[in-house]
The first five atom37 places (N, CA, C, CB, O) and aatype in JSON, in Angstrom:
{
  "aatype": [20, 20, 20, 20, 20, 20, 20, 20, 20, 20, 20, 20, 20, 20, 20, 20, 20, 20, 20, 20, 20, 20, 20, 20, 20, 20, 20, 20, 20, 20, 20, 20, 20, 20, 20, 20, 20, 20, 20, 20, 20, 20, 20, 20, 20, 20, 20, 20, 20, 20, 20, 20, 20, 20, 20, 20, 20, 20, 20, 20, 20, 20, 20, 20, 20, 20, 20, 20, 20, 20, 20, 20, 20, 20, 20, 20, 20, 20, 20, 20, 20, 20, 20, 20, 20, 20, 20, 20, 20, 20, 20, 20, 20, 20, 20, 20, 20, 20, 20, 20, 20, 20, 20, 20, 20, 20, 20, 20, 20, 20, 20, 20, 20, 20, 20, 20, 20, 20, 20, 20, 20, 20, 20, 20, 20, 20, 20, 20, 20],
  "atom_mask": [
    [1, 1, 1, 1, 1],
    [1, 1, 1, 1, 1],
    [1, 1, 1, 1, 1],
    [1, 1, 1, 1, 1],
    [1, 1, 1, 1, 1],
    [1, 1, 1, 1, 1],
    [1, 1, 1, 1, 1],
    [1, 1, 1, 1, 1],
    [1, 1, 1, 1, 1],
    [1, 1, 1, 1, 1],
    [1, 1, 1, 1, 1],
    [1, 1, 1, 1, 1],
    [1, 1, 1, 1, 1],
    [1, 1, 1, 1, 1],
    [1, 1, 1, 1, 1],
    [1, 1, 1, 1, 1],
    [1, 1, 1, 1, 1],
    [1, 1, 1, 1, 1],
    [1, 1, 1, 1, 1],
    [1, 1, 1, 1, 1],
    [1, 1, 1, 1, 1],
    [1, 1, 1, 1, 1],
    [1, 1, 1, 1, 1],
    [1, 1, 1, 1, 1],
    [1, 1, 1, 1, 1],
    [1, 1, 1, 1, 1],
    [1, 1, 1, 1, 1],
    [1, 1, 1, 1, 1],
    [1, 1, 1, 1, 1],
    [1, 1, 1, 1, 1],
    [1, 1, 1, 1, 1],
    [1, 1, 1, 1, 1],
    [1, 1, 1, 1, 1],
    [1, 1, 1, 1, 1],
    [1, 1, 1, 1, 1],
    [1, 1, 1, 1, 1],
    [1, 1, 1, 1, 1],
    [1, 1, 1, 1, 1],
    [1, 1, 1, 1, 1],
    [1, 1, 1, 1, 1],
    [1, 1, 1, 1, 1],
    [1, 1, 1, 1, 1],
    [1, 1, 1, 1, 1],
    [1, 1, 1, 1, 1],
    [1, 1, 1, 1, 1],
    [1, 1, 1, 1, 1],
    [1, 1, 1, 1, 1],
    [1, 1, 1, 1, 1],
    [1, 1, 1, 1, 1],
    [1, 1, 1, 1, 1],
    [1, 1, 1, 1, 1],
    [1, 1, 1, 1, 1],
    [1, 1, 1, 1, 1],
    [1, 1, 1, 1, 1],
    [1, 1, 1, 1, 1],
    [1, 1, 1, 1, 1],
    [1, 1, 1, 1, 1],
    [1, 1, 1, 1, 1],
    [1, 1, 1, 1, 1],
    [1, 1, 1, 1, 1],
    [1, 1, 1, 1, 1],
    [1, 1, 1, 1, 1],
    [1, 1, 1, 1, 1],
    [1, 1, 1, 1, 1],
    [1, 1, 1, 1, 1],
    [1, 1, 1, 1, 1],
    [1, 1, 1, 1, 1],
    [1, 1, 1, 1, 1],
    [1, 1, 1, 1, 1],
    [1, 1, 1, 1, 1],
    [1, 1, 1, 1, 1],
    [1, 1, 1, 1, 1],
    [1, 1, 1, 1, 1],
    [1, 1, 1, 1, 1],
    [1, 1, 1, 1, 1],
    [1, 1, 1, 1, 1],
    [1, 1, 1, 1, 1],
    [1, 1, 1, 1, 1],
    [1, 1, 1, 1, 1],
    [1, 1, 1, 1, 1],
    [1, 1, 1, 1, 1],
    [1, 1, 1, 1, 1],
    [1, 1, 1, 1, 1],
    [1, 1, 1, 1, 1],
    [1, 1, 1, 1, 1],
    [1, 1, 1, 1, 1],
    [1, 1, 1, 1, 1],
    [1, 1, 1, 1, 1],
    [1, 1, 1, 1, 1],
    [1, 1, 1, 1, 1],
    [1, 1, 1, 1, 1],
    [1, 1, 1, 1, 1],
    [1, 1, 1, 1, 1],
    [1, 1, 1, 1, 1],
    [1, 1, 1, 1, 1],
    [1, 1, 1, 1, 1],
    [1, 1, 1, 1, 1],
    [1, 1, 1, 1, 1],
    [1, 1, 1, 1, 1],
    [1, 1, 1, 1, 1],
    [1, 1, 1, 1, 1],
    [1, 1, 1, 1, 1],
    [1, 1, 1, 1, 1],
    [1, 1, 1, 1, 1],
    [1, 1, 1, 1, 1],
    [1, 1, 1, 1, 1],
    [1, 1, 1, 1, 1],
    [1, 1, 1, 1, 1],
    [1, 1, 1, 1, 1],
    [1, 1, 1, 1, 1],
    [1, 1, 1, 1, 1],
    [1, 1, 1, 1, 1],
    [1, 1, 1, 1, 1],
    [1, 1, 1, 1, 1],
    [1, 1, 1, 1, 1],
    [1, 1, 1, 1, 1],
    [1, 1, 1, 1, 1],
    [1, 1, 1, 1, 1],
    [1, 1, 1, 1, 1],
    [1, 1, 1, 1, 1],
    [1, 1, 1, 1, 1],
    [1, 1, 1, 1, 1],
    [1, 1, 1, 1, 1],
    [1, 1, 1, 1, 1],
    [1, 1, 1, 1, 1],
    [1, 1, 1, 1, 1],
    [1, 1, 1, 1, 1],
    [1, 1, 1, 1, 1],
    [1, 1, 1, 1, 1]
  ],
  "atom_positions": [
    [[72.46, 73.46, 96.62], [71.61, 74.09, 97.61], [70.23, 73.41, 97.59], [71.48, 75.61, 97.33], [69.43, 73.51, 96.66]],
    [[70.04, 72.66, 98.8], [68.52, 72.16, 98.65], [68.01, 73.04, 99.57], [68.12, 70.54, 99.0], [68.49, 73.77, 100.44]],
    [[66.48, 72.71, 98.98], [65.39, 73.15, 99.93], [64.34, 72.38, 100.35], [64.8, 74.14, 99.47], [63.79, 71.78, 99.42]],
    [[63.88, 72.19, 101.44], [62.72, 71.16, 101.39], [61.86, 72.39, 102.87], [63.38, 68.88, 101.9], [62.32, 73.33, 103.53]],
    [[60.82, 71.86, 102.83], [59.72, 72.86, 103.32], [59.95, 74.53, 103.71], [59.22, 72.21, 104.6], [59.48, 75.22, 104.61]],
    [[61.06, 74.87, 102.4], [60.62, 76.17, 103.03], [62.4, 75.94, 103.64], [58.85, 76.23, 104.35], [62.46, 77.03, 104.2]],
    [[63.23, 75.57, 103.79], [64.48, 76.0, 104.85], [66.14, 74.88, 103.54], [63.93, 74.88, 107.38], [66.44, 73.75, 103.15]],
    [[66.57, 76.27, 103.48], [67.69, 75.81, 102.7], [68.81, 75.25, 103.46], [68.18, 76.87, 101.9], [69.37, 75.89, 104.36]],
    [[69.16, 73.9, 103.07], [69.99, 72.93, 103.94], [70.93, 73.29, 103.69], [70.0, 71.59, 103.87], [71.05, 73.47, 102.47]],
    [[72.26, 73.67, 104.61], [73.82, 73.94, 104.59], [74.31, 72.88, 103.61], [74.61, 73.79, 106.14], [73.95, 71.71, 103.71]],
    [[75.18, 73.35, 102.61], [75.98, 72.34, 101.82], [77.02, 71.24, 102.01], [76.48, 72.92, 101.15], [77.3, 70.16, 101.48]],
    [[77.62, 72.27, 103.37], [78.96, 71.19, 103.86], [78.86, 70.39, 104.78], [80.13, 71.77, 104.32], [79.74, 69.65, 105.23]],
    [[77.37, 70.56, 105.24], [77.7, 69.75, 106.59], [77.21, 68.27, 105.74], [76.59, 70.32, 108.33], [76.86, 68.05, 104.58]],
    [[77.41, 67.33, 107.03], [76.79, 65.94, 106.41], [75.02, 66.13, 106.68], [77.54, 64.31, 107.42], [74.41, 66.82, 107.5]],
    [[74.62, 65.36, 105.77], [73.19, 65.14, 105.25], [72.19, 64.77, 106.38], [73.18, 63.96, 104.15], [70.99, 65.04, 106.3]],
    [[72.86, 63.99, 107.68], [72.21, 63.98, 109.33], [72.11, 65.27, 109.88], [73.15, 63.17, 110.45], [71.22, 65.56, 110.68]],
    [[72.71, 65.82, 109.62], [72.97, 66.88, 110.71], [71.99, 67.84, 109.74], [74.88, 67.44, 111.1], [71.09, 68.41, 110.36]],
    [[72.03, 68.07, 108.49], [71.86, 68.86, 107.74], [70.29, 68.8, 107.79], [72.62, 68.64, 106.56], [69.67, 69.86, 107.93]],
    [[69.61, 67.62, 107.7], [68.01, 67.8, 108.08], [67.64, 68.14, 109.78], [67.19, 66.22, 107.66], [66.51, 68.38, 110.22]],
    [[68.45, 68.1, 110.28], [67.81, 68.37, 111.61], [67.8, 70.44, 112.02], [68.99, 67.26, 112.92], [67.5, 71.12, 113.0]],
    [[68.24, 70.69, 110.85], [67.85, 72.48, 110.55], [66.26, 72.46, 110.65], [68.4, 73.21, 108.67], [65.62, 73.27, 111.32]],
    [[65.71, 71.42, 109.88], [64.34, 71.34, 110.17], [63.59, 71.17, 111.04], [63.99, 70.82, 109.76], [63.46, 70.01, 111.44]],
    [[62.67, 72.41, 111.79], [62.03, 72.12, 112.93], [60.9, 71.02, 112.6], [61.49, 73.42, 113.55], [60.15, 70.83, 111.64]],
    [[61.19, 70.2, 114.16], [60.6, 69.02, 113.83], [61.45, 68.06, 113.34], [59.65, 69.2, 113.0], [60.98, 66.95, 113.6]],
    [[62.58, 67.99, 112.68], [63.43, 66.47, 112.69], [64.65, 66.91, 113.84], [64.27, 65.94, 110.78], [65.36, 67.9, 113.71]],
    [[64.71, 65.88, 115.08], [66.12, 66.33, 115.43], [66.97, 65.1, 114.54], [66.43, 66.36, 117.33], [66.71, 64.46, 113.53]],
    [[68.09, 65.12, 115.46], [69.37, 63.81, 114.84], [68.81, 62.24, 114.42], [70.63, 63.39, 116.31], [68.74, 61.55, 113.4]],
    [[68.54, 62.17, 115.48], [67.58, 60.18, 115.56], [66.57, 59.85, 114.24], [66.05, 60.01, 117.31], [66.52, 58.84, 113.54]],
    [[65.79, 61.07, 114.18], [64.53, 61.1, 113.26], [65.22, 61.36, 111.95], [63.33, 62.31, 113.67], [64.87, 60.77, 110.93]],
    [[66.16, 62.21, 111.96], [66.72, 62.14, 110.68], [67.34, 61.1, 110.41], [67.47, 63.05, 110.42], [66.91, 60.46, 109.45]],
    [[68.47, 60.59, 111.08], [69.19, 58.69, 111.15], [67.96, 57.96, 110.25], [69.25, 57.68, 113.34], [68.14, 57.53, 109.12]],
    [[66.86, 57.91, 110.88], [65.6, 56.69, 110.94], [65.17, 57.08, 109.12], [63.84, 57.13, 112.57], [64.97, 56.2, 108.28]],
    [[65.11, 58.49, 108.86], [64.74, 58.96, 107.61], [66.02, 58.23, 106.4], [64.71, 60.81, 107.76], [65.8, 57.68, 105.32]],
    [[67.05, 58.45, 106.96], [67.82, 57.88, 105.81], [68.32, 56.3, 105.85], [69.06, 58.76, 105.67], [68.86, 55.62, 104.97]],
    [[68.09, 56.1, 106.71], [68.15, 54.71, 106.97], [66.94, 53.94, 106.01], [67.93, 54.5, 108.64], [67.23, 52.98, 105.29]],
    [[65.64, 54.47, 106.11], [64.49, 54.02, 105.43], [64.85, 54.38, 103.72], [63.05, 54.85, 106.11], [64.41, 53.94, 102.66]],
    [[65.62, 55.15, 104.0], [65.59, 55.78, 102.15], [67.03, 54.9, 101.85], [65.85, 58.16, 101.76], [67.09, 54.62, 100.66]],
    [[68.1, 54.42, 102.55], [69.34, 53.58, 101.68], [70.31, 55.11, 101.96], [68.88, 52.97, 99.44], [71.04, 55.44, 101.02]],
    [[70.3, 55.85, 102.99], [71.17, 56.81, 102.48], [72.19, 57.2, 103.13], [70.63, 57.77, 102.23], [71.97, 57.87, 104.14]],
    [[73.66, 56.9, 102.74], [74.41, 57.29, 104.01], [74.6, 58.26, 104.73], [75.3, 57.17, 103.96], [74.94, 59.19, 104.0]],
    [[74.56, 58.53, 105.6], [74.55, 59.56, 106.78], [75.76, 60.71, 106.83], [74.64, 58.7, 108.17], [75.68, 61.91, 107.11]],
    [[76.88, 59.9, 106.47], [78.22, 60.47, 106.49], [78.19, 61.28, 104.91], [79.53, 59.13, 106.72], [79.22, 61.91, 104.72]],
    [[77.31, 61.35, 103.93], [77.73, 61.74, 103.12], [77.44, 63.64, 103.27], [77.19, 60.82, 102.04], [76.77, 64.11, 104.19]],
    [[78.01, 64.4, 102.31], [77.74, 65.59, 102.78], [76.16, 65.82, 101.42], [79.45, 66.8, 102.73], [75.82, 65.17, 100.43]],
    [[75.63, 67.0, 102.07], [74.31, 67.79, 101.2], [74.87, 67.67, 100.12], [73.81, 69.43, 101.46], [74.45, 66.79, 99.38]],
    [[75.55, 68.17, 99.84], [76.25, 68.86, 98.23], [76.12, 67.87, 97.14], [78.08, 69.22, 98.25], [75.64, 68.06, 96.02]],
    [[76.79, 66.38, 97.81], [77.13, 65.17, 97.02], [76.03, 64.22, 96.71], [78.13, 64.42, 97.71], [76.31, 63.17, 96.14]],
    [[74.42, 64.6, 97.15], [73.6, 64.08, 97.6], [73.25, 64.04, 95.91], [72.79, 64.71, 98.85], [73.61, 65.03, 95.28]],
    [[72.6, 63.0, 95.19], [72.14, 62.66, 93.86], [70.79, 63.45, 93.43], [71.91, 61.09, 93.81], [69.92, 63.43, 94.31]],
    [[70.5, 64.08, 92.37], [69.1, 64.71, 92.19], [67.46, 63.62, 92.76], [69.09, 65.03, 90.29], [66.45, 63.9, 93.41]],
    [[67.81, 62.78, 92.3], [66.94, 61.26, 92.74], [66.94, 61.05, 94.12], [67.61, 59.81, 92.12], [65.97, 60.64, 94.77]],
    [[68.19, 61.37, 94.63], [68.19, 61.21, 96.71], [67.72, 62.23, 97.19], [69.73, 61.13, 97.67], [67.46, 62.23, 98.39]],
    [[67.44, 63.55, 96.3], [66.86, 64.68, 97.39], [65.73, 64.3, 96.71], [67.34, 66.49, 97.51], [65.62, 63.21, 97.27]],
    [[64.69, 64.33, 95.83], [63.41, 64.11, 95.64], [62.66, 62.83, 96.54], [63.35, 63.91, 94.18], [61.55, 62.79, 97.08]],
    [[63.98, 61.62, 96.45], [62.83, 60.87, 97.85], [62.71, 61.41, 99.03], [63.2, 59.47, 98.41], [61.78, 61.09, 99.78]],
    [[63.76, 62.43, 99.4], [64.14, 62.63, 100.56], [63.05, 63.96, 100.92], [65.82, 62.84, 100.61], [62.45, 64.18, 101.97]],
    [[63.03, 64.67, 99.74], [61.72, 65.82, 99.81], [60.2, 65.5, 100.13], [61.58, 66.48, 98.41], [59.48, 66.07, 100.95]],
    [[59.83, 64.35, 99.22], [58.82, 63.15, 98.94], [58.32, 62.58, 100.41], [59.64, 61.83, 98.02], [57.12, 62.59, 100.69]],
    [[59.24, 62.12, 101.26], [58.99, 61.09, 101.86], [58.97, 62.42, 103.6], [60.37, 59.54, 101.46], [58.24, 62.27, 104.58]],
    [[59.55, 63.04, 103.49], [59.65, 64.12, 104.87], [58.23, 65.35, 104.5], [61.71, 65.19, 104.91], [57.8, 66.01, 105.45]],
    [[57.75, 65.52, 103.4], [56.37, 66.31, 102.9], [55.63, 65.54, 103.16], [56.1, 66.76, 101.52], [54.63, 66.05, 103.69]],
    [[55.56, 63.86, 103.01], [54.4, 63.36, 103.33], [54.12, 62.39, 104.41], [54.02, 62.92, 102.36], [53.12, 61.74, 104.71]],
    [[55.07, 62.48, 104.81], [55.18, 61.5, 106.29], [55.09, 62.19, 107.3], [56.48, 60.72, 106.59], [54.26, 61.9, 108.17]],
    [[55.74, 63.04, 107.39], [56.14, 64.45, 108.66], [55.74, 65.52, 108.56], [57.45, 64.95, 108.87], [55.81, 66.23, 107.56]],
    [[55.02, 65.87, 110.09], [55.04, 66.99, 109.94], [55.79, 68.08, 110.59], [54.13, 67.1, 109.97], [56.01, 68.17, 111.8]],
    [[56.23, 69.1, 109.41], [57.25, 69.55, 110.16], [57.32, 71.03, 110.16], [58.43, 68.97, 109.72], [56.18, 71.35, 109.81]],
    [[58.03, 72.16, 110.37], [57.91, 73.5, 109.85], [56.55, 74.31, 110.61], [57.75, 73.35, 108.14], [56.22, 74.48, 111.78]],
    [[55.81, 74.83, 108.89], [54.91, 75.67, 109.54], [53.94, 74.81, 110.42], [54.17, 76.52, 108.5], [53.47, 75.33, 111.43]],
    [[53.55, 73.31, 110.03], [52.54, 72.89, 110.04], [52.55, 72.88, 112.01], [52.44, 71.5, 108.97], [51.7, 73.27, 112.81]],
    [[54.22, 72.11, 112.26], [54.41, 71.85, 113.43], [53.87, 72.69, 114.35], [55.53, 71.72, 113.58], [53.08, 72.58, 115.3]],
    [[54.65, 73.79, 113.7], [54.49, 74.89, 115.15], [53.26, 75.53, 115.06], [55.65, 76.21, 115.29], [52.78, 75.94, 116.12]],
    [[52.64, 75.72, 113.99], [50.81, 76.0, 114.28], [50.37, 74.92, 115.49], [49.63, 75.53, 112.57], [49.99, 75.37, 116.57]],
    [[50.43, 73.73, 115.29], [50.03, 72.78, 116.26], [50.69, 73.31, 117.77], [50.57, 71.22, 115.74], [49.97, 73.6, 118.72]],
    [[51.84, 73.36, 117.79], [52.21, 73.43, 118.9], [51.79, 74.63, 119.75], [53.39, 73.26, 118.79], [51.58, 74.56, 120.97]],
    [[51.68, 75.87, 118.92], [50.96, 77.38, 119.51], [49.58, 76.7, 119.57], [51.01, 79.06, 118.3], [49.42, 76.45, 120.76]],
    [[48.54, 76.27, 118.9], [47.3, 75.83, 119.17], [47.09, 75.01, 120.25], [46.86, 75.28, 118.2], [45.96, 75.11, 120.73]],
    [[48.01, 74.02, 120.93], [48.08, 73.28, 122.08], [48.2, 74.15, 122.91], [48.99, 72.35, 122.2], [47.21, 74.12, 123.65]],
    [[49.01, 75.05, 123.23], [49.61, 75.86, 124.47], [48.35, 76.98, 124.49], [51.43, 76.62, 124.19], [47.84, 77.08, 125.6]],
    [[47.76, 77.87, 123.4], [46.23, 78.69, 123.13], [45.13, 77.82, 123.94], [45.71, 78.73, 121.24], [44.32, 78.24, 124.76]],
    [[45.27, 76.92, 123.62], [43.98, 75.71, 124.37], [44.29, 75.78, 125.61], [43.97, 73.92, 123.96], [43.44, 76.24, 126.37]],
    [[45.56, 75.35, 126.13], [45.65, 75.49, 127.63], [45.51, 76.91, 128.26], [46.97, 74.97, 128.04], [44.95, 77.11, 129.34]],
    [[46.13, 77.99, 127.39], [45.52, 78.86, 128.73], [44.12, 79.1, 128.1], [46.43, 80.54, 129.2], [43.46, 79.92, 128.73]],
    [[43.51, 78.58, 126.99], [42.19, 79.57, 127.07], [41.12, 78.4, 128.51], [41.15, 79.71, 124.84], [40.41, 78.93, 129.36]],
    [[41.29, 77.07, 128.4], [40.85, 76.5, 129.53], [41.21, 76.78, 130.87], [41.04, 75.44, 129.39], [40.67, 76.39, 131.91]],
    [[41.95, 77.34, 130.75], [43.09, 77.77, 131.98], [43.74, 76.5, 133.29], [42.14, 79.09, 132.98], [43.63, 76.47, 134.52]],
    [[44.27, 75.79, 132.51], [44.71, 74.7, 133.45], [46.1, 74.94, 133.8], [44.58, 73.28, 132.84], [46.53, 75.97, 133.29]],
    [[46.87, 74.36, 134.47], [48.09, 74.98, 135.84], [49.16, 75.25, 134.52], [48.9, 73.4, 137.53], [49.82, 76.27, 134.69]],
    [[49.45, 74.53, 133.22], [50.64, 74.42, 132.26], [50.24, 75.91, 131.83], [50.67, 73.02, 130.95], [50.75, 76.98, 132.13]],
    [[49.03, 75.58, 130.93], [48.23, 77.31, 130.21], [48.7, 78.54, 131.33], [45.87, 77.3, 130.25], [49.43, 79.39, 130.82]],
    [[48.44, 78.69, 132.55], [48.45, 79.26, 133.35], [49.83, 79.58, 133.49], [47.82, 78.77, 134.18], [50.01, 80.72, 133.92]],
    [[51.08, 78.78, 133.22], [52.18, 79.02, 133.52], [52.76, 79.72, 132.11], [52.83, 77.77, 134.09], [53.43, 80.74, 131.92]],
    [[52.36, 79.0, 131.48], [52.75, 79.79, 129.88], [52.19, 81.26, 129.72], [51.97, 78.89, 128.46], [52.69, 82.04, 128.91]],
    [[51.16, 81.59, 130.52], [50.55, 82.76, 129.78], [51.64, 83.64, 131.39], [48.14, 82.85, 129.54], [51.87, 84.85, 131.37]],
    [[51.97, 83.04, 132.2], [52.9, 84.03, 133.55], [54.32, 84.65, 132.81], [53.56, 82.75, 135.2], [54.98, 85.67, 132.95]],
    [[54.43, 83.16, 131.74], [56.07, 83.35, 131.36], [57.06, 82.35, 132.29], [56.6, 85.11, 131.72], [58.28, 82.3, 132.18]],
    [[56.43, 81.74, 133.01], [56.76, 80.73, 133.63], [57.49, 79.36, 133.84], [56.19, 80.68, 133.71], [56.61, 78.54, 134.1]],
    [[58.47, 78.89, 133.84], [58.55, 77.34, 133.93], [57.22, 76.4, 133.63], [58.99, 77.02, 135.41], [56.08, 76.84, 133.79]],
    [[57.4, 75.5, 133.32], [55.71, 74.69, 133.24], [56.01, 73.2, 133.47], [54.78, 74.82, 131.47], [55.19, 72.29, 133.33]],
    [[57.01, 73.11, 133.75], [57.56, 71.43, 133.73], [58.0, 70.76, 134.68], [58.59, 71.15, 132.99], [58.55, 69.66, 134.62]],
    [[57.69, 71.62, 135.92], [57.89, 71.32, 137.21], [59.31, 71.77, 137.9], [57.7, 69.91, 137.27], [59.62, 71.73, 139.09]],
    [[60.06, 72.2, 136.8], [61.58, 73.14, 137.51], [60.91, 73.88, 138.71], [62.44, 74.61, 136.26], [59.76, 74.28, 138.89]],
    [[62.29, 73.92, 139.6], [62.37, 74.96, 140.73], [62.67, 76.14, 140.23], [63.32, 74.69, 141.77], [63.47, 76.46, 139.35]],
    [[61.67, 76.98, 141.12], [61.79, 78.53, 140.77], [62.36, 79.28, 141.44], [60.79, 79.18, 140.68], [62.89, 80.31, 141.03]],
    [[62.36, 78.8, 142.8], [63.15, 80.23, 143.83], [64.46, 80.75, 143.12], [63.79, 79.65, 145.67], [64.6, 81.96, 142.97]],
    [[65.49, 79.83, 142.67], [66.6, 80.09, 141.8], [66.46, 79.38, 140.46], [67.88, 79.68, 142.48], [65.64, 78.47, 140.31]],
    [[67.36, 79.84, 139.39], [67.79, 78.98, 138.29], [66.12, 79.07, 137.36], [68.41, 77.14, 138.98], [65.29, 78.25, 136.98]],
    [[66.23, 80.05, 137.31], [65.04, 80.39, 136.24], [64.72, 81.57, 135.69], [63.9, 80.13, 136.68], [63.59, 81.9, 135.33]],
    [[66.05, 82.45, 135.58], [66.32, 83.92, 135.3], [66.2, 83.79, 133.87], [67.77, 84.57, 135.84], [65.81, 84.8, 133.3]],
    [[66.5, 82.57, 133.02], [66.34, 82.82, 131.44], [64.69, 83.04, 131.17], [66.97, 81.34, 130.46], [64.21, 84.02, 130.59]],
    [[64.11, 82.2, 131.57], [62.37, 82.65, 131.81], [62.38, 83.86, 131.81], [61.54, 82.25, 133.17], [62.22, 84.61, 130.86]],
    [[62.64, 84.19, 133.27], [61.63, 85.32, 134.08], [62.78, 86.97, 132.97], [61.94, 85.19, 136.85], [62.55, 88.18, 132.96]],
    [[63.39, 86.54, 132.59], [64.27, 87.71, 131.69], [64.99, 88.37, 132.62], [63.41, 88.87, 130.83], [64.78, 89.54, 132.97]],
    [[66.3, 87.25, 133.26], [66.86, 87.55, 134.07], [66.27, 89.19, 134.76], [68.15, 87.34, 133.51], [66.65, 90.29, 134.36]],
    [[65.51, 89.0, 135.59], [64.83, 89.53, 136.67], [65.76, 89.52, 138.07], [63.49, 88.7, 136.81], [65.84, 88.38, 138.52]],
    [[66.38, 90.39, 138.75], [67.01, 90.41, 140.01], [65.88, 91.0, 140.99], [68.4, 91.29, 139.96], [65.31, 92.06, 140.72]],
    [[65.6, 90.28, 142.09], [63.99, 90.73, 142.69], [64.82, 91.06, 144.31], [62.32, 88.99, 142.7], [64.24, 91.73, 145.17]],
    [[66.07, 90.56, 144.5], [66.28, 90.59, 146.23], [67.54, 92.18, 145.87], [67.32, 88.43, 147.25], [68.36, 92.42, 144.98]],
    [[67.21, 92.68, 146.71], [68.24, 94.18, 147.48], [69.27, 94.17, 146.69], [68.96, 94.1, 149.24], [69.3, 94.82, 145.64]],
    [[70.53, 93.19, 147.26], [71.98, 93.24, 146.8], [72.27, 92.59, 145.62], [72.86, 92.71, 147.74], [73.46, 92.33, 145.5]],
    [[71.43, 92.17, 144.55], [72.08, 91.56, 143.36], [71.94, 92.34, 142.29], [71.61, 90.28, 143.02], [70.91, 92.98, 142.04]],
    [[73.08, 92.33, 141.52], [72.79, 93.11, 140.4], [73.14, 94.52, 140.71], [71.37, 92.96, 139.99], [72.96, 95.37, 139.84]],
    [[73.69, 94.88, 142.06], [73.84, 96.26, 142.1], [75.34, 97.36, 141.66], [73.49, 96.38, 143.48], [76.56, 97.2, 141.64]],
    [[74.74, 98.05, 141.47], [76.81, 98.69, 141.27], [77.01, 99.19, 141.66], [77.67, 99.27, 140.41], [76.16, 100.06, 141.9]],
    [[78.69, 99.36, 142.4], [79.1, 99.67, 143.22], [79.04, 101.32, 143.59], [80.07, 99.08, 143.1], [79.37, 102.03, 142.65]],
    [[78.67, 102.02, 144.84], [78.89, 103.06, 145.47], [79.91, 104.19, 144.97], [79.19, 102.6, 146.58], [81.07, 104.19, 145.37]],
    [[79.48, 105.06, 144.15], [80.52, 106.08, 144.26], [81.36, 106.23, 144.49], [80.53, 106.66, 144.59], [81.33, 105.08, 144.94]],
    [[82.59, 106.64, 144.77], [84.14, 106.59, 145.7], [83.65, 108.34, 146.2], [86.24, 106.33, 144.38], [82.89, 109.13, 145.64]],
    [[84.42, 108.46, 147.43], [83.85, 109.9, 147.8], [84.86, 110.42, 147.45], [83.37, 110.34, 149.21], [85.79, 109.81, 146.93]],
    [[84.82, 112.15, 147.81], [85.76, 112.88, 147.02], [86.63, 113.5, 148.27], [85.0, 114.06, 145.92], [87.6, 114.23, 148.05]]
  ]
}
């Protein structure tokens, strides 16, 4: 069972897949991480050497940032935009799309699937007696 910032890596999966649990490494970034360290990709967590998780702890603590550090940054970027209030800030603080998607349809996971027109979402009429 490893751990590296805080998030315990699955044992069975392979050692690629297995760092990208970490917010902030997806697949590629992890590839590029073991590639730099000599480490095969295909091997699983479990089989990984005490010496291969310490570079591997070593080198992702001080190269990357990842975890808490990330997502402080990333809430502090999106805080900045709406406290300036520019059109992205503005869309984040609506609950909004911000990336230029179309809204009239295909944006119910946003808006928390919201039904806004008459006939959708309705159930059916009573049967009379």
């Amino acid at each position: 069972m490893i751990r590296i910032s805080g998030v315990t890596l699955p044992d069975k999966k392979k050692i690629a897949i297995s760092l990208s649990y970490l917010y902030g490494i997806g697949l590629s970034l992890a590839e590029k991480i073991l590639k730099q360290l000599n480490i095969d990709g295909n091997i699983r967590t479990k089989d990984l050497t005490e010496e291969q998780v310490n570079r591997l702890r070593a080198i992702i603590e001080k190269d990357y940032k990842v975890e808490g550090a990330l997502r402080r940054d990333v809430f502090g970027n999106i805080k900045r935009m709406k406290e300036i209030r520019c059109y992205r800030g503005t869309r984040h603080a609506k609950g909004l799309p911000c990336r230029g998607q179309r809204t009239k349809t295909n944006n119910r996971t946003v808006r928390g699937n919201v039904r806004k027109t008459m006939g959708s979402g309705r159930k059916p009429a009573a049967q009379k007696t």
